[in-house]
Structure formats: C-alpha cells, structure tokens
Backbone as CSV, one residue per row, in Angstrom:
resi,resn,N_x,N_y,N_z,CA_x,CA_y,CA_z,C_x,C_y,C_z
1,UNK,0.849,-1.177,0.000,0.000,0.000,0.000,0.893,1.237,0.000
2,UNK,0.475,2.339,-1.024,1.568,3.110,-0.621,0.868,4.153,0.377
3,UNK,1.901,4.836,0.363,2.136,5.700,1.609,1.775,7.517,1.378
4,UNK,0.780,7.988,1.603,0.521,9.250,1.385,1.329,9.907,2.042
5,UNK,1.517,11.005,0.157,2.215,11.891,0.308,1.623,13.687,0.512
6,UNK,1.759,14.085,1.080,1.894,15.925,1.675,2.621,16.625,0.642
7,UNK,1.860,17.203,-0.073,2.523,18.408,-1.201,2.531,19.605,-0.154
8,UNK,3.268,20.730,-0.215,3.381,21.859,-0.339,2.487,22.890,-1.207
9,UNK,1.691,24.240,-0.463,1.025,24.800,-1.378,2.165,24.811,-2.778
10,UNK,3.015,25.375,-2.178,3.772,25.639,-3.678,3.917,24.786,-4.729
11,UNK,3.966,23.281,-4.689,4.033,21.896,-5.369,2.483,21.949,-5.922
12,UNK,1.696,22.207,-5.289,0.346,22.261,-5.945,0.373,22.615,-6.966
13,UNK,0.576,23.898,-6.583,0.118,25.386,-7.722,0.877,24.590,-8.936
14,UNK,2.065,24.035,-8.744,3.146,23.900,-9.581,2.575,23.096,-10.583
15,UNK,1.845,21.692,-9.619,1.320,20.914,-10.287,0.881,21.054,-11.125
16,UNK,-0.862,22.003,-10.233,-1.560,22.590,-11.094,-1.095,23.093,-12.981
17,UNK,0.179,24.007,-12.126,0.034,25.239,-14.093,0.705,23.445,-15.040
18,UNK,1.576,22.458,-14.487,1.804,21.172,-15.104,0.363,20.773,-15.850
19,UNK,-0.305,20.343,-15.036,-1.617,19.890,-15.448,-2.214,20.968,-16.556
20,UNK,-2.007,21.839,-16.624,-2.732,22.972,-17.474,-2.308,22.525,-18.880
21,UNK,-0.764,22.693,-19.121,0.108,22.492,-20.003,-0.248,21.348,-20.462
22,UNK,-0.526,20.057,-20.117,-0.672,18.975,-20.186,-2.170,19.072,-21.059
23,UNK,-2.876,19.612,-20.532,-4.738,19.460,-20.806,-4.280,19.897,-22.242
24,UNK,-3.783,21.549,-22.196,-3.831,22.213,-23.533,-2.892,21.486,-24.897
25,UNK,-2.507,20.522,-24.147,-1.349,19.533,-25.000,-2.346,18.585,-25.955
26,UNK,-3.725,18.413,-25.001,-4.300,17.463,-25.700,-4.601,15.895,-24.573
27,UNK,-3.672,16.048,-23.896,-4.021,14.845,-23.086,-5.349,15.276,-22.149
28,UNK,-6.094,13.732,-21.419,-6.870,13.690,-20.975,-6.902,13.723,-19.470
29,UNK,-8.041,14.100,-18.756,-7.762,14.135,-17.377,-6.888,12.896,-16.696
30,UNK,-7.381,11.968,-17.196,-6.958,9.908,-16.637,-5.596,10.298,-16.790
31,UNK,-4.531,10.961,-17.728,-3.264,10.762,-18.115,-2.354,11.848,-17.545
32,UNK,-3.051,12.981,-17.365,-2.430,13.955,-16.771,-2.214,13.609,-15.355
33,UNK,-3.405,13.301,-14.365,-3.317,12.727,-12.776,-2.313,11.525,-13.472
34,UNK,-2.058,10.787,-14.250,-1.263,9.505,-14.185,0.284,10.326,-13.684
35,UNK,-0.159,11.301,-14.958,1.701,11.925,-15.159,2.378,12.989,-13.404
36,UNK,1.237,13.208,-12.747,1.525,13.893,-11.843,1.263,13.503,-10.359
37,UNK,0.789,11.803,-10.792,1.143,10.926,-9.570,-0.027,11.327,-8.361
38,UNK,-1.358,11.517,-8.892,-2.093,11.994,-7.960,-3.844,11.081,-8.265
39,UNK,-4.740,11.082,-7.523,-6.100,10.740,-7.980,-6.612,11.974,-8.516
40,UNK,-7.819,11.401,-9.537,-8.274,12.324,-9.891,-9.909,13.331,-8.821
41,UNK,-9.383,12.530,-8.331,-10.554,13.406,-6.860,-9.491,14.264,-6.340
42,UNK,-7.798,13.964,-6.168,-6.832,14.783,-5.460,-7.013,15.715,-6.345
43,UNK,-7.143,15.810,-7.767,-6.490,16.789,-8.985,-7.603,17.933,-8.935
44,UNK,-8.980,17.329,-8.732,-10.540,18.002,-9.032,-10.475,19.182,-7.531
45,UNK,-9.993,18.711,-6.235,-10.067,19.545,-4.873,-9.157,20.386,-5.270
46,UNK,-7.578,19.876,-5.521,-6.630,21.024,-5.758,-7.380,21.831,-6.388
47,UNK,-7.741,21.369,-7.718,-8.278,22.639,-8.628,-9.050,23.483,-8.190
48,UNK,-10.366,23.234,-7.436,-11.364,23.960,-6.838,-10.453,25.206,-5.256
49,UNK,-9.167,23.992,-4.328,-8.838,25.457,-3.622,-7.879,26.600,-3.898
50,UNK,-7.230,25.478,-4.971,-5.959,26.646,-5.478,-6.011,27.068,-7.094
51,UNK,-7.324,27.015,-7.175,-7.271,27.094,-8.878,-6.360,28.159,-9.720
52,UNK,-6.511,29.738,-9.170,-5.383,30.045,-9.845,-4.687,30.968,-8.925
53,UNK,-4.390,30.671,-8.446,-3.406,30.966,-7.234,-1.720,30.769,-7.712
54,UNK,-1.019,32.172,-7.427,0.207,31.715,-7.453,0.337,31.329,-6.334
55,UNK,2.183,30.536,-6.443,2.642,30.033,-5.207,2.537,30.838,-3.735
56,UNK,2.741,32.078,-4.047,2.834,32.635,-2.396,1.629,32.753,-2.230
57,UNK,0.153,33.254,-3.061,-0.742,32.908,-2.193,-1.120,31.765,-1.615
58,UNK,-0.959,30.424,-2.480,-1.216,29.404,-2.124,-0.662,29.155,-0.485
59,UNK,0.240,29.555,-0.125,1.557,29.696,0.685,0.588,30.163,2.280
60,UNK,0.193,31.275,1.621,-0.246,32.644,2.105,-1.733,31.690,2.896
61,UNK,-2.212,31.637,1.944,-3.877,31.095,2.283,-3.441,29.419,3.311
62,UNK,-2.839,29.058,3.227,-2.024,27.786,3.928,-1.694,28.798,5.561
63,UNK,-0.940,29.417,5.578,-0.771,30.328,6.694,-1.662,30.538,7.607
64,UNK,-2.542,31.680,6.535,-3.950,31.530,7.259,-5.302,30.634,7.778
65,UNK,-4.742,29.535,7.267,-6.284,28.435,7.872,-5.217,27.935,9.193
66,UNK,-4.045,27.783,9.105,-3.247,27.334,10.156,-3.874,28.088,11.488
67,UNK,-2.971,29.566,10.974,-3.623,30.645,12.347,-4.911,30.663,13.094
68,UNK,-6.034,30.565,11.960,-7.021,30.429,11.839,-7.841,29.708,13.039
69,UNK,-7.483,28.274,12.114,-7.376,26.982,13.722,-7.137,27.146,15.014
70,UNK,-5.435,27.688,15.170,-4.933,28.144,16.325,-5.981,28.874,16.956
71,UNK,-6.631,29.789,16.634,-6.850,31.185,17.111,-8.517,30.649,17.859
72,UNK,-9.368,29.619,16.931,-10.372,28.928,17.164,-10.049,28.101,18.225
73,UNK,-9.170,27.169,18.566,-8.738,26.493,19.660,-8.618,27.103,20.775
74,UNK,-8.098,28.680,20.844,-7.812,29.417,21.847,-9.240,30.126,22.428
75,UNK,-9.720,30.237,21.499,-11.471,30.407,21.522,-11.947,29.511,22.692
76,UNK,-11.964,28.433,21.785,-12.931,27.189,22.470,-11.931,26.941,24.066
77,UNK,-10.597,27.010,24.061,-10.722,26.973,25.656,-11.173,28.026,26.085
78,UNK,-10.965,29.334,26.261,-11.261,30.784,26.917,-12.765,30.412,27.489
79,UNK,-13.692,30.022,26.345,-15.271,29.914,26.953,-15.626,28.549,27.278
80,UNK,-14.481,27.764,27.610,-14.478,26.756,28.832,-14.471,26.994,29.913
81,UNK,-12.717,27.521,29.888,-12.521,28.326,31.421,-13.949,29.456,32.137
82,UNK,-14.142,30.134,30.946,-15.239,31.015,31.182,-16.548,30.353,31.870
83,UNK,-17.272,29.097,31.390,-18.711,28.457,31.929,-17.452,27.546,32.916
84,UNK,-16.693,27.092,33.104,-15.978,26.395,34.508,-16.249,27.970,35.533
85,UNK,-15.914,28.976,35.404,-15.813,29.737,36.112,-16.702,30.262,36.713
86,UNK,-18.255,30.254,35.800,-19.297,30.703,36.062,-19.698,29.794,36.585
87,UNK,-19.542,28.129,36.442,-20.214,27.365,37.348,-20.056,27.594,38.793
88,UNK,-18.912,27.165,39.211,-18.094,27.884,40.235,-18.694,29.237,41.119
89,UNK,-18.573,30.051,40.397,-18.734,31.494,41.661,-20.906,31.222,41.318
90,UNK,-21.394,30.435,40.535,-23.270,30.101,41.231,-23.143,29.074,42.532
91,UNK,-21.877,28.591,42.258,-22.088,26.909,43.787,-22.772,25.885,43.325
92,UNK,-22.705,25.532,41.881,-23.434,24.722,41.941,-21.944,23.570,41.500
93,UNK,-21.717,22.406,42.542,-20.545,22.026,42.227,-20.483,21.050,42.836
C-alpha cells in the first residue's frame, strides 16, 4: 500500500500550471493525474482550492487556515474556562 504523500502549497500550484500544459497539449484528465502521480478526486479539490493561485498565495492562504485553527482552539478553551468559572462562583458544584 503506498504511503501518502503531503505536497506543499507551492508543489500544488506547480502541479496545477503542469496539469494545465498537459490538458492544452491534448491529453486527458486519466493521463495527466497519471503523469503527476495523484487521484483524480486529489487533482478536481486542488483545482477547486488553489485554482489560480500563485505560489505565495497558495503559501499565504495555507498560513492563514493554520492561524485560523490556532486562534479557534484558543477560543474554544477561553469559553471553557469562562462556563468552569461561572459554574463555580453560582455553587453549583
């Protein structure tokens, strides 16, 4: 079985403008995912989040869902601590 691989936004994009070159060449979707070592459900998502994105946005927008997350995690504890705290100073415990 092989072993999934983790592209880089930048390898995407790269892919991507590959795959472009490839289509306008004449080849077909089946041969292009062959040539760039991917499924064609992997090839159809890339396309839809990084469709034409250069590398640093790709980069860029990668950055931001990271932070993003982070920043949501820090969320969701704060208004933990917050209803722990409020339970607390009602007594009900």
């Amino acid at each position: 079985m092989a072993r999934r691989k983790r592209h880089s936004p930048a390898q995407i994009v790269a892919k991507l403008q590959d795959a472009d070159r490839r289509l306008n060449a004449g080849q077909n979707i089946a041969q292009v995912c062959q040539a760039l070592e991917v499924s064609e459900a992997t090839y159809h998502r890339w396309r839809n989040q990084y469709g034409g994105m250069k590398a640093e946005e790709a980069k860029r927008l990668k950055e931001l869902e990271q932070e993003n997350a982070r920043l949501k995690k820090l969320l969701a504890e704060a208004e933990l601590d917050k209803a722990m705290l409020k339970e607390l100073a009602s007594g009900n415990f």
